[in-house]
PyMOL Python script that loads the backbone (N, CA, C, O; Angstrom):
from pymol import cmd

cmd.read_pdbstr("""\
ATOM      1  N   UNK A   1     106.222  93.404  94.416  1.00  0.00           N
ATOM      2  CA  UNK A   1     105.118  94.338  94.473  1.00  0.00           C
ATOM      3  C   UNK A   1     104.013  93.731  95.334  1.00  0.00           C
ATOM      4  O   UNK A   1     103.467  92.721  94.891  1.00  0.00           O
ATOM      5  N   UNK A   2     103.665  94.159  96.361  1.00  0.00           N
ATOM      6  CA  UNK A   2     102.271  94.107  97.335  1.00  0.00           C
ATOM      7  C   UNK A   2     101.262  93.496  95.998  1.00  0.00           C
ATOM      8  O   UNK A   2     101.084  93.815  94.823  1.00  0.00           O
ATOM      9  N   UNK A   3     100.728  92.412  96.961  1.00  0.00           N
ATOM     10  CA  UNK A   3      99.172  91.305  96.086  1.00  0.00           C
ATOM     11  C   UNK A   3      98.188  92.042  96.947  1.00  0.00           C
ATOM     12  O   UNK A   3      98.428  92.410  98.097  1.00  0.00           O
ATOM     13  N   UNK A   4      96.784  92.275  96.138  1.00  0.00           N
ATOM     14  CA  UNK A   4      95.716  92.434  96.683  1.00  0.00           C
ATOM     15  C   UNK A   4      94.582  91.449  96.146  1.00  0.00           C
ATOM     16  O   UNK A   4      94.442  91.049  94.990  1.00  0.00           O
ATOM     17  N   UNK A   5      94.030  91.240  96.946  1.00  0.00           N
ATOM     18  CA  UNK A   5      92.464  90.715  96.472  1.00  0.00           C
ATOM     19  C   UNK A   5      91.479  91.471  96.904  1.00  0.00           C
ATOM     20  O   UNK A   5      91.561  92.081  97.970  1.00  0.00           O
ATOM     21  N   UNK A   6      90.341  91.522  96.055  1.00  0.00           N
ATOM     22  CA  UNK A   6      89.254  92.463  95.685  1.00  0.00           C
ATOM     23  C   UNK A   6      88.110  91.171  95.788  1.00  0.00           C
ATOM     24  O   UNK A   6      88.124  89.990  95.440  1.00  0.00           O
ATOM     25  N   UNK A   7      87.158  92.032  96.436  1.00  0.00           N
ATOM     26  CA  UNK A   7      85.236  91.589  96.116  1.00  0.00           C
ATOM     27  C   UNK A   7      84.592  92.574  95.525  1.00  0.00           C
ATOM     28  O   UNK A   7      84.635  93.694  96.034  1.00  0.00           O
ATOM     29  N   UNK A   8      83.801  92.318  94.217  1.00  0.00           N
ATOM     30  CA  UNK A   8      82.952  92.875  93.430  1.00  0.00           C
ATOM     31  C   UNK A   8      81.425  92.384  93.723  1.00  0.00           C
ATOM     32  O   UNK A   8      81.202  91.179  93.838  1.00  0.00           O
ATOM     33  N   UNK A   9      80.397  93.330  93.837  1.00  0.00           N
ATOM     34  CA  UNK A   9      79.049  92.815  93.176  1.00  0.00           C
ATOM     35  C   UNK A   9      78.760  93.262  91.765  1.00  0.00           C
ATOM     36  O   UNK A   9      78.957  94.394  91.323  1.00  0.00           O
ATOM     37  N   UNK A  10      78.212  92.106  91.043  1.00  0.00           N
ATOM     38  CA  UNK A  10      78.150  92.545  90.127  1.00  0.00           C
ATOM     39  C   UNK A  10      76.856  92.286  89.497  1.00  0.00           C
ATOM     40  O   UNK A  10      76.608  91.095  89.314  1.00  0.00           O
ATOM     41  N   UNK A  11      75.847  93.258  89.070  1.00  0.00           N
ATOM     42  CA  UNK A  11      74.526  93.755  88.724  1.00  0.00           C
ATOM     43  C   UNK A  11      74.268  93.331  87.264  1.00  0.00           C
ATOM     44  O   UNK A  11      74.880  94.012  86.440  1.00  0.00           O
ATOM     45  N   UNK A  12      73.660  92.562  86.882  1.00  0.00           N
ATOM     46  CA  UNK A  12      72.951  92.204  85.573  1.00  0.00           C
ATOM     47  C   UNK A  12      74.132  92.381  84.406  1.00  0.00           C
ATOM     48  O   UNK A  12      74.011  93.119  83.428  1.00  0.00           O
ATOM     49  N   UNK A  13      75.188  91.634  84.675  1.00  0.00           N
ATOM     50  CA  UNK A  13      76.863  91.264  84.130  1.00  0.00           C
ATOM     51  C   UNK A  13      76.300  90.225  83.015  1.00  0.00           C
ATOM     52  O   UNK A  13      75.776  89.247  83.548  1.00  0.00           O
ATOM     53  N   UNK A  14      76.285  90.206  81.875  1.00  0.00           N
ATOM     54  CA  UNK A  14      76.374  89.323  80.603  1.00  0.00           C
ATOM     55  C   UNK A  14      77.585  88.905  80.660  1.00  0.00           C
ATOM     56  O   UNK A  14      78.263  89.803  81.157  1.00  0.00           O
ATOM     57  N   UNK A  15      78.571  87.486  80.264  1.00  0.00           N
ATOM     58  CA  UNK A  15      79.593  86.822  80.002  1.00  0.00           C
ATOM     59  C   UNK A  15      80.343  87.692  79.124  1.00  0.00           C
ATOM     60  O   UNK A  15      81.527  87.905  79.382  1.00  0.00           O
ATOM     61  N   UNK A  16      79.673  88.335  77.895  1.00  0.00           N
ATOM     62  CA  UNK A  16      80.214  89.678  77.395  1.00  0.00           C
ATOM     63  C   UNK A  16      81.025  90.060  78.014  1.00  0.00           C
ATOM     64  O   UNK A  16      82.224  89.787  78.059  1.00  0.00           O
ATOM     65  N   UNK A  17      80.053  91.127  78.859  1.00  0.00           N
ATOM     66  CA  UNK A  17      80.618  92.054  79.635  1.00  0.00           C
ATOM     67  C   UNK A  17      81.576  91.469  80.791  1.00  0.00           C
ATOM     68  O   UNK A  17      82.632  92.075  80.975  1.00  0.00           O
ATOM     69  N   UNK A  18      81.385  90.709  81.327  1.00  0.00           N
ATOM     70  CA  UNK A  18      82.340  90.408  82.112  1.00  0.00           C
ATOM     71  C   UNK A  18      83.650  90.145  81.252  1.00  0.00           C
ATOM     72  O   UNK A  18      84.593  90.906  81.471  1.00  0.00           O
ATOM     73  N   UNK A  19      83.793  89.272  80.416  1.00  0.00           N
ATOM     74  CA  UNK A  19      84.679  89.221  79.187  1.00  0.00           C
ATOM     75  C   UNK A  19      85.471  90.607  78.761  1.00  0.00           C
ATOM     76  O   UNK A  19      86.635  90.540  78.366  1.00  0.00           O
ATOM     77  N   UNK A  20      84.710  91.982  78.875  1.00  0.00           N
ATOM     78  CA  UNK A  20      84.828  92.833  78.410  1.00  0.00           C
ATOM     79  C   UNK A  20      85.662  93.936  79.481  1.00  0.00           C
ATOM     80  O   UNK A  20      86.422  94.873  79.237  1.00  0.00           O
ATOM     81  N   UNK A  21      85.098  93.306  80.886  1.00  0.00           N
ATOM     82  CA  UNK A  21      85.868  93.584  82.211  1.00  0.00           C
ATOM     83  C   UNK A  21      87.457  93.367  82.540  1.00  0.00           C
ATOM     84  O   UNK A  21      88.459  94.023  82.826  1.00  0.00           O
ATOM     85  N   UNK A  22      86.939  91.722  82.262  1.00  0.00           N
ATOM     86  CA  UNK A  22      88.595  90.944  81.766  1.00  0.00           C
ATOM     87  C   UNK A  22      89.777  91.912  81.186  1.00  0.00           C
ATOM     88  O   UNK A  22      90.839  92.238  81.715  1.00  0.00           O
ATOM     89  N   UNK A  23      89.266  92.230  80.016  1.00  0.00           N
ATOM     90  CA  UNK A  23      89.763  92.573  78.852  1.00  0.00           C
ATOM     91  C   UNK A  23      90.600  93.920  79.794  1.00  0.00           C
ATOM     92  O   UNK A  23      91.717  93.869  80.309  1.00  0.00           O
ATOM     93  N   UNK A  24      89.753  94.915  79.788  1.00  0.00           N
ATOM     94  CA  UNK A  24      89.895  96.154  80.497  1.00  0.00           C
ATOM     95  C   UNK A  24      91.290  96.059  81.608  1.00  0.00           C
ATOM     96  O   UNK A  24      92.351  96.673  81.495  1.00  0.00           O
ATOM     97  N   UNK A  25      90.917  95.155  82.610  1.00  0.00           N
ATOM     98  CA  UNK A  25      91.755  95.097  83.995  1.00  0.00           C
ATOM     99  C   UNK A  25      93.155  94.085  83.078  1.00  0.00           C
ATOM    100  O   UNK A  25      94.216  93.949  83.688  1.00  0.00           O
ATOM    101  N   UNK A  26      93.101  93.841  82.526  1.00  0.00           N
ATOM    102  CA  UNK A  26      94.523  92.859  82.130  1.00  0.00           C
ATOM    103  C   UNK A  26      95.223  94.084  80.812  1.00  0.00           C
ATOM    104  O   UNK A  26      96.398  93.940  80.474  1.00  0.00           O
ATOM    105  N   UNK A  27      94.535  94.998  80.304  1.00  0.00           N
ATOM    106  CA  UNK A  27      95.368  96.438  79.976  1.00  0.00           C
ATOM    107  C   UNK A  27      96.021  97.326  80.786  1.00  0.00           C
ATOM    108  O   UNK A  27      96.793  98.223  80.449  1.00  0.00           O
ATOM    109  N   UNK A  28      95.548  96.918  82.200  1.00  0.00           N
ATOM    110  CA  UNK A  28      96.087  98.283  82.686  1.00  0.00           C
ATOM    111  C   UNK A  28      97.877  97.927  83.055  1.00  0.00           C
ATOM    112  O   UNK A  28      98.592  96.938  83.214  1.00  0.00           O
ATOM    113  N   UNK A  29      98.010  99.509  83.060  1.00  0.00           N
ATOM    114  CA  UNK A  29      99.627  99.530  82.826  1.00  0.00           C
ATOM    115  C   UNK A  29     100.054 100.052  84.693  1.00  0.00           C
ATOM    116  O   UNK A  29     101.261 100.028  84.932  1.00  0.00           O
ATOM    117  N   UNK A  30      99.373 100.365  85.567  1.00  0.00           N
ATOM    118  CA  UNK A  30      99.310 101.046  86.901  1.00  0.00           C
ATOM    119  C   UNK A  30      99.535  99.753  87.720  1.00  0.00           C
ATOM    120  O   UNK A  30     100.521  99.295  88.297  1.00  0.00           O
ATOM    121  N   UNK A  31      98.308  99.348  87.565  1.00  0.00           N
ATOM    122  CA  UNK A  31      98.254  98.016  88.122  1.00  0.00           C
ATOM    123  C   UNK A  31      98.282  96.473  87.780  1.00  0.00           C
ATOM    124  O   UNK A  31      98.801  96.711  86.689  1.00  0.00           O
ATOM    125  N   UNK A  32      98.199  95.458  87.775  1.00  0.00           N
ATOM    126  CA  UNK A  32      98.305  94.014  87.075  1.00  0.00           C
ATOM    127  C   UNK A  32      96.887  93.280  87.738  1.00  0.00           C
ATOM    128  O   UNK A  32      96.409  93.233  88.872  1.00  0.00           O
ATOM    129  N   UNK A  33      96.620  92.913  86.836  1.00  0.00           N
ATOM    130  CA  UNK A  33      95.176  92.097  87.431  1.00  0.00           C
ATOM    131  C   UNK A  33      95.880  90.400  87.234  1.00  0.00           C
ATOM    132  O   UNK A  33      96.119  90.034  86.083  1.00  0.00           O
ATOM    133  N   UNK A  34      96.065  89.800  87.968  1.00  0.00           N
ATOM    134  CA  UNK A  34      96.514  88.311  87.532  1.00  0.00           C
ATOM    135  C   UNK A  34      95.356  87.326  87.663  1.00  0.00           C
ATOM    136  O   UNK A  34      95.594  86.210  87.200  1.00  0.00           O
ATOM    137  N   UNK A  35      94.188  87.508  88.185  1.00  0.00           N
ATOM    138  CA  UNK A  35      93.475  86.256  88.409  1.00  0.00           C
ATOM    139  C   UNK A  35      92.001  86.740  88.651  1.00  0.00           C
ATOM    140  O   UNK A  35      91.705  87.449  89.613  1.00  0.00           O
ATOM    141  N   UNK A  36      90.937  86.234  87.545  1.00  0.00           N
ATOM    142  CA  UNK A  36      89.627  87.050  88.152  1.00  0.00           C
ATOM    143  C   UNK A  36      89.099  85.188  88.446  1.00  0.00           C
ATOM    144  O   UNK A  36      89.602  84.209  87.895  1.00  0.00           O
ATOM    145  N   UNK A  37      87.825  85.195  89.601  1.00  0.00           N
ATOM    146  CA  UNK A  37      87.370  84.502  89.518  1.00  0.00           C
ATOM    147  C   UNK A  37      85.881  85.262  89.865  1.00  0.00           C
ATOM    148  O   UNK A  37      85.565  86.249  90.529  1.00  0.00           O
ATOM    149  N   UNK A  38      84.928  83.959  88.812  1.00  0.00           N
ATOM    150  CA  UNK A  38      83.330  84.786  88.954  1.00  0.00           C
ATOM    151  C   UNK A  38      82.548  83.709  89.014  1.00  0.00           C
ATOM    152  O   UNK A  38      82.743  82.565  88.604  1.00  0.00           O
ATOM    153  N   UNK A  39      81.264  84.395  89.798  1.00  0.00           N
ATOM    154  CA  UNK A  39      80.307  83.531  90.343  1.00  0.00           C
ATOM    155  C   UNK A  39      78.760  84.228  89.374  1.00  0.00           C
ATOM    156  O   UNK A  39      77.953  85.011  89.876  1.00  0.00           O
ATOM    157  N   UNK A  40      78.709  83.858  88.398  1.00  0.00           N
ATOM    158  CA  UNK A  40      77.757  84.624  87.460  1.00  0.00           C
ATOM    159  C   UNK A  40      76.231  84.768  88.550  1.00  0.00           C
ATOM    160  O   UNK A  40      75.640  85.799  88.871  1.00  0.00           O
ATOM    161  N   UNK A  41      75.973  83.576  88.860  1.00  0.00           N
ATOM    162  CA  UNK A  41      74.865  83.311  89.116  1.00  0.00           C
ATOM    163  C   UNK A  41      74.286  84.148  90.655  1.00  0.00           C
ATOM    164  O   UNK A  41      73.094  84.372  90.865  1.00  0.00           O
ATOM    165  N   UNK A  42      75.320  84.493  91.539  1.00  0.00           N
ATOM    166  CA  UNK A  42      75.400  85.013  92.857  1.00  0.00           C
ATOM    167  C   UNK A  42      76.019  86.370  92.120  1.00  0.00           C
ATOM    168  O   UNK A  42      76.124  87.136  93.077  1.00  0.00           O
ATOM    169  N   UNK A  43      76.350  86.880  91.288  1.00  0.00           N
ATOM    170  CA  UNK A  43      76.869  88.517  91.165  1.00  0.00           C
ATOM    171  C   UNK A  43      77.750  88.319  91.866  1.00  0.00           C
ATOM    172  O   UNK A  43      77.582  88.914  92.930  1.00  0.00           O
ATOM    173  N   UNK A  44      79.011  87.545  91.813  1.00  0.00           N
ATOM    174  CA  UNK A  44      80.003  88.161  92.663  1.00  0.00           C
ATOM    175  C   UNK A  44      81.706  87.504  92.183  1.00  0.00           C
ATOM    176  O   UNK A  44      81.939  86.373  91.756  1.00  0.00           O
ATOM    177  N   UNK A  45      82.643  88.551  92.409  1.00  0.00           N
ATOM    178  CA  UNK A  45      83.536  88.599  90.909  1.00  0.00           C
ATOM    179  C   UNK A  45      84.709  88.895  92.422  1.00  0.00           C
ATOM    180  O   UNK A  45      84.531  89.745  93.295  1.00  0.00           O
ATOM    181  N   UNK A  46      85.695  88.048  92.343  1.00  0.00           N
ATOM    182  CA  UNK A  46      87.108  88.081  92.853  1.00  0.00           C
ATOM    183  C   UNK A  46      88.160  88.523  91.938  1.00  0.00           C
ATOM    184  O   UNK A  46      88.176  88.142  90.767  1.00  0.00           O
ATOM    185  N   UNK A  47      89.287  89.537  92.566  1.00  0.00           N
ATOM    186  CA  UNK A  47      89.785  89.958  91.469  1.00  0.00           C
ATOM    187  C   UNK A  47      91.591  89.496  92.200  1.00  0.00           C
ATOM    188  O   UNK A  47      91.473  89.655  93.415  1.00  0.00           O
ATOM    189  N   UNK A  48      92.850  89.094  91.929  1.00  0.00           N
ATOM    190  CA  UNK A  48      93.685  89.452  92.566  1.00  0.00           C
ATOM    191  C   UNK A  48      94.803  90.278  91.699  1.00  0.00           C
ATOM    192  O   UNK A  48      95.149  89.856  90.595  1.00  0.00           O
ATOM    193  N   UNK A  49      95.313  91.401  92.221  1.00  0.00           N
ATOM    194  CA  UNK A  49      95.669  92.277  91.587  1.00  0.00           C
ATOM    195  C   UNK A  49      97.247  92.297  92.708  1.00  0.00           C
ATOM    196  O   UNK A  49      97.391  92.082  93.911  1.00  0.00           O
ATOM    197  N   UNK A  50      98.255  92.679  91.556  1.00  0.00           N
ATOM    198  CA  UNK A  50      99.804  93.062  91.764  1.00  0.00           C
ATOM    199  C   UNK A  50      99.702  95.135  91.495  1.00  0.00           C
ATOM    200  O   UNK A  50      99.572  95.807  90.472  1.00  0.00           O
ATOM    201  N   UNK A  51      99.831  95.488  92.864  1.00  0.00           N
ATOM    202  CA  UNK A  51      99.901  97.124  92.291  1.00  0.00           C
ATOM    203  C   UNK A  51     101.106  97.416  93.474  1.00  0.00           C
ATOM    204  O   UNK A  51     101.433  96.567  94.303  1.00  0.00           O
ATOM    205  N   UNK A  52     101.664  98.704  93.390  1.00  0.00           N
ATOM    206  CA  UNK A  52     102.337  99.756  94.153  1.00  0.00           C
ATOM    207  C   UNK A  52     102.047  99.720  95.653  1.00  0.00           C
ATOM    208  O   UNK A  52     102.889  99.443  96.507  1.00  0.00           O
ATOM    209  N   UNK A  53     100.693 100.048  95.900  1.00  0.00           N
ATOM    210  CA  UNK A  53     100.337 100.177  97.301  1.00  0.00           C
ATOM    211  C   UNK A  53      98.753 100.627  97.037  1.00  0.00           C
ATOM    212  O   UNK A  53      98.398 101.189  96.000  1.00  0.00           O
ATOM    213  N   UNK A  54      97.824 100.280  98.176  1.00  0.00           N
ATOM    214  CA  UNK A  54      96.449 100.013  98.107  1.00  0.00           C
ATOM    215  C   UNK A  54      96.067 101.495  97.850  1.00  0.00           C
ATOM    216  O   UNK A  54      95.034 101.442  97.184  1.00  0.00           O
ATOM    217  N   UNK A  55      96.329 102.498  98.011  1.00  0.00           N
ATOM    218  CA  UNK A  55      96.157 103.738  97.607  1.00  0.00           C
ATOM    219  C   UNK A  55      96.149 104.217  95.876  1.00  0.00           C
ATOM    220  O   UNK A  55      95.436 105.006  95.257  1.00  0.00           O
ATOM    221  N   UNK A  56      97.235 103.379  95.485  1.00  0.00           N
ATOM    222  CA  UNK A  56      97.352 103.733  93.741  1.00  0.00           C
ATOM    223  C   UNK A  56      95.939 102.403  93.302  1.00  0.00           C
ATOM    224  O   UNK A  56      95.096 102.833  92.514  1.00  0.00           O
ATOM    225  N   UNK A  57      95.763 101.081  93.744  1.00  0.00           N
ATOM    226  CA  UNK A  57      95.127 100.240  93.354  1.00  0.00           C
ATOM    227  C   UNK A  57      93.292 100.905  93.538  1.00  0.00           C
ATOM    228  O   UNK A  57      92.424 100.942  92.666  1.00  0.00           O
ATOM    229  N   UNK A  58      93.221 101.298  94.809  1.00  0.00           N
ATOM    230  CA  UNK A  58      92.162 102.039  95.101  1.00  0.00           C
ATOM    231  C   UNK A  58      92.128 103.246  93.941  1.00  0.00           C
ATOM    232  O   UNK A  58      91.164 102.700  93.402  1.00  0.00           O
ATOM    233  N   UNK A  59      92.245 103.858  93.499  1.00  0.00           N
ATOM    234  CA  UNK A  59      92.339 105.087  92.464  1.00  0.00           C
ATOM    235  C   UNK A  59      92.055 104.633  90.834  1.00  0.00           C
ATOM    236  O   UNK A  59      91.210 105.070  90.053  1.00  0.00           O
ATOM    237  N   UNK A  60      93.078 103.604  90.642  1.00  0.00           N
ATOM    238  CA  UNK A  60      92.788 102.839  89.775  1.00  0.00           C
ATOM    239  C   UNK A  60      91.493 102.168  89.176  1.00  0.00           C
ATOM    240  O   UNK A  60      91.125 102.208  88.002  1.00  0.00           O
ATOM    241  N   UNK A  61      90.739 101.391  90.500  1.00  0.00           N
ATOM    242  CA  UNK A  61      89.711 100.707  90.608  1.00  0.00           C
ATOM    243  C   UNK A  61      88.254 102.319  90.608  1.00  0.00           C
ATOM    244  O   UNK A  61      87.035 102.215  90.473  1.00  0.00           O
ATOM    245  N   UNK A  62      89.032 103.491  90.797  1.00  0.00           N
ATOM    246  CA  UNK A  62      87.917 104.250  90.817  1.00  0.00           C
ATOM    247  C   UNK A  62      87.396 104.990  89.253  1.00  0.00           C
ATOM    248  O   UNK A  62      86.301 105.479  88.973  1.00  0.00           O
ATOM    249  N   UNK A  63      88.512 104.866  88.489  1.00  0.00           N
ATOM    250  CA  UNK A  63      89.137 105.681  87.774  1.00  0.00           C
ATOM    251  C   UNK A  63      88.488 104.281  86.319  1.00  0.00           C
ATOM    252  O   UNK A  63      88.213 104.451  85.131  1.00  0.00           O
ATOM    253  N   UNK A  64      88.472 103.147  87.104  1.00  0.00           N
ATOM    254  CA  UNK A  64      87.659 102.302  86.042  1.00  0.00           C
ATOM    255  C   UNK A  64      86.062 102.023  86.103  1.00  0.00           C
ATOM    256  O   UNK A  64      85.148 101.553  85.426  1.00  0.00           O
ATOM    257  N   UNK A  65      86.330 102.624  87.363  1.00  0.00           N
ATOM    258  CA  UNK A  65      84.900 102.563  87.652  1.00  0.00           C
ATOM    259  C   UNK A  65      84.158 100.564  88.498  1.00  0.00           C
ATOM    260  O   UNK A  65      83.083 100.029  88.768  1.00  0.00           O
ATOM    261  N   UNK A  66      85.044 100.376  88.529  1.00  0.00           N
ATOM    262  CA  UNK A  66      85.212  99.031  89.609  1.00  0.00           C
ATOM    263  C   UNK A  66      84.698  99.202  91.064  1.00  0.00           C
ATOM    264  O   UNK A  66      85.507  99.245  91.991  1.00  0.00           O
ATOM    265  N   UNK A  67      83.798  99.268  91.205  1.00  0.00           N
ATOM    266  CA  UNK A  67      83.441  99.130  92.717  1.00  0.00           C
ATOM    267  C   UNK A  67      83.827  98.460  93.150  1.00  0.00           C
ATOM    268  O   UNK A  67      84.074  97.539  92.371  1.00  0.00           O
ATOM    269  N   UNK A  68      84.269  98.162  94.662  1.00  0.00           N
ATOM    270  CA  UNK A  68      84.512  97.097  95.186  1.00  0.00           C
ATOM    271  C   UNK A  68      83.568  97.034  96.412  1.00  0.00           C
ATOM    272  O   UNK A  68      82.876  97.957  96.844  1.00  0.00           O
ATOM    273  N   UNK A  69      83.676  95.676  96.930  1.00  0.00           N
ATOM    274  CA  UNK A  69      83.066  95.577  98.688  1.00  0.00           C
ATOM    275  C   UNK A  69      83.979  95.692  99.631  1.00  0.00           C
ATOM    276  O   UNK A  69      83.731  96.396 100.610  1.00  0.00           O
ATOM    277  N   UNK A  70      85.324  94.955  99.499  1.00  0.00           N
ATOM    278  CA  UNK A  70      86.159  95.179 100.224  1.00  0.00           C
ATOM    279  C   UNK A  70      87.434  94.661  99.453  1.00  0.00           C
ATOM    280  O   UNK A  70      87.553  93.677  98.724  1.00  0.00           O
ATOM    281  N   UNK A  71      88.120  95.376  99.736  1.00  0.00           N
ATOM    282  CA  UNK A  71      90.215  94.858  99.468  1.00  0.00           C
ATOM    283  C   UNK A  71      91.225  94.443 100.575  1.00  0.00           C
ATOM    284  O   UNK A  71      91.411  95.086 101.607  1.00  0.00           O
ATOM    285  N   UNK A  72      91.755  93.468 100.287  1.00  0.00           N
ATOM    286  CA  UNK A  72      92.398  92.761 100.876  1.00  0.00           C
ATOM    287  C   UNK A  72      94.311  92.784 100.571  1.00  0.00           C
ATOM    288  O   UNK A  72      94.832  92.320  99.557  1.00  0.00           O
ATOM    289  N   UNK A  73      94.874  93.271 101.429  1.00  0.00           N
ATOM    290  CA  UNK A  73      96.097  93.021 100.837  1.00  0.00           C
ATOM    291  C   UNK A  73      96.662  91.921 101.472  1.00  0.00           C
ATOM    292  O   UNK A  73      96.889  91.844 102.680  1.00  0.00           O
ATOM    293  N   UNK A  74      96.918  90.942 100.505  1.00  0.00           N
ATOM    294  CA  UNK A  74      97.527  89.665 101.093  1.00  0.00           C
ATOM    295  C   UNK A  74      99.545  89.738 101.451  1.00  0.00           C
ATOM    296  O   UNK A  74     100.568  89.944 100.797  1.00  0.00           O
ATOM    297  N   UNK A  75      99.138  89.401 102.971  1.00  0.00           N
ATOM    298  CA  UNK A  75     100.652  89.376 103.533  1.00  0.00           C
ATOM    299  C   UNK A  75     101.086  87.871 103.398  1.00  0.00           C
ATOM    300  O   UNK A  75     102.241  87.737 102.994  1.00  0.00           O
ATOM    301  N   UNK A  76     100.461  86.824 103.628  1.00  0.00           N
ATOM    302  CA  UNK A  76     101.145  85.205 103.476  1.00  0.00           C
ATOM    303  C   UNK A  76      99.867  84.229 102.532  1.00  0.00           C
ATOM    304  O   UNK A  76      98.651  84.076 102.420  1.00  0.00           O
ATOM    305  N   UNK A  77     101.185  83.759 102.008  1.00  0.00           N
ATOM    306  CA  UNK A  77     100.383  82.526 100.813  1.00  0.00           C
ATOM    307  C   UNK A  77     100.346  81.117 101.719  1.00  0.00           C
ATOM    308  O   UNK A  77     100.955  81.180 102.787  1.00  0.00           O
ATOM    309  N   UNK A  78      99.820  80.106 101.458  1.00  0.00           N
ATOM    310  CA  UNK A  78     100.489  78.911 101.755  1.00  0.00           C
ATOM    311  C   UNK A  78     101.063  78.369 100.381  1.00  0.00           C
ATOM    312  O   UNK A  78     100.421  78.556  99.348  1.00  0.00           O
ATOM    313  N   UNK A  79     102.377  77.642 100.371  1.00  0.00           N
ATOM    314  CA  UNK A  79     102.786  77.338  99.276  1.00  0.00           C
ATOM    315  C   UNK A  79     103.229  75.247  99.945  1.00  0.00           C
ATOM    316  O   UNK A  79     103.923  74.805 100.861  1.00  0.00           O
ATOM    317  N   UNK A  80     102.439  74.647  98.951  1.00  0.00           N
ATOM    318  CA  UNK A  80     103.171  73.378  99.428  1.00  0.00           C
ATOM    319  C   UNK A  80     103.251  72.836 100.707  1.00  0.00           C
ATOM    320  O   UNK A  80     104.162  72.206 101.243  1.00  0.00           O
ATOM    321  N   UNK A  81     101.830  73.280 101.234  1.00  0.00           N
ATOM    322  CA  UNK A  81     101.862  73.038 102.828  1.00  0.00           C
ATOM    323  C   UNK A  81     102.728  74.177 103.792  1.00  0.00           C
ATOM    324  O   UNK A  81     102.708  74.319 105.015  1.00  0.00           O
ATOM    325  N   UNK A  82     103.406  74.841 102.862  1.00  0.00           N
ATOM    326  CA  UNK A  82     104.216  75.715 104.132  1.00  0.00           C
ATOM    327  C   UNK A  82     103.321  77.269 103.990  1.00  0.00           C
ATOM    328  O   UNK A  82     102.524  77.533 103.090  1.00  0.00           O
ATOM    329  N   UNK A  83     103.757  78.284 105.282  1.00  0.00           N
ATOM    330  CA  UNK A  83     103.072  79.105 104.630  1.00  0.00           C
ATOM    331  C   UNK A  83     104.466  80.870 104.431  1.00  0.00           C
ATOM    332  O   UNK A  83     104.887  81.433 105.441  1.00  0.00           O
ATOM    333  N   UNK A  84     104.765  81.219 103.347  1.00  0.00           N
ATOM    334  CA  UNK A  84     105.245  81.841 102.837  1.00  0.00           C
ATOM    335  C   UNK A  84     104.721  83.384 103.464  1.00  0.00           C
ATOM    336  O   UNK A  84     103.568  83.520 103.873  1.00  0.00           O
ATOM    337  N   UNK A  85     105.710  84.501 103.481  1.00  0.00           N
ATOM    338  CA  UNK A  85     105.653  86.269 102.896  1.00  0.00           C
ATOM    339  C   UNK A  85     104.926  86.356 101.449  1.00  0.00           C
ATOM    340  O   UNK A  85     105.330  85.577 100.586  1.00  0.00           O
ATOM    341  N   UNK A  86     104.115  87.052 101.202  1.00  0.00           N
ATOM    342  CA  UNK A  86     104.122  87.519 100.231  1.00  0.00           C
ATOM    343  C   UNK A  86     104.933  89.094  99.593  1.00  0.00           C
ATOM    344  O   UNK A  86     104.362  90.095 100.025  1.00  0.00           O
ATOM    345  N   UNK A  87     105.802  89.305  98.922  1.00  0.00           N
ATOM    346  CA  UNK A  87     106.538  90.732  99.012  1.00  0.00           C
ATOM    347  C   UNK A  87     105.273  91.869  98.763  1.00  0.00           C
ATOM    348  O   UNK A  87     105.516  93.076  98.774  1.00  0.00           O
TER     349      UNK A  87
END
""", "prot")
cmd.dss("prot")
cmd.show_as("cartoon", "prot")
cmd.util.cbc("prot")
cmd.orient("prot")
């Protein structure tokens, strides 16, 4: 399944709520959220997500109400110094 990565701003976010964000994106059944990383202090929240195609992930992210800044669909990893396809 196509990897994406996501940029969030995120506006007066309590650890709660971000907690509560977490919670939300690792239920969904459409898409897979595998990895958030957050920058509390700068508002700004990385997301990388396993979905279908950037069209269902985009819908998804609207439908949760997730803004984004921009999405990224990642085509190559580096793995071990080499650098890999991502499927």
């Amino acid at each position: 399944m196509p990897r994406y990565l996501s940029q969030h701003t995120l506006a007066c976010l309590t650890r709660q709520g971000a907690s509560e964000m977490v919670r939300q994106a690792h239920a969904a059944t459409q898409v897979t959220a595998t990895r958030f990383l957050l920058n509390m202090q700068e508002g700004k929240m990385l997301i990388e997500f396993d979905a279908p195609d950037r069209a269902e992930l985009e819908k998804w992210l609207a439908a949760q109400k997730f803004h984004f800044d921009w999405l990224l669909r990642i085509e190559f990893e580096s793995i071990d110094g080499d650098l890999h396809p991502v499927s």
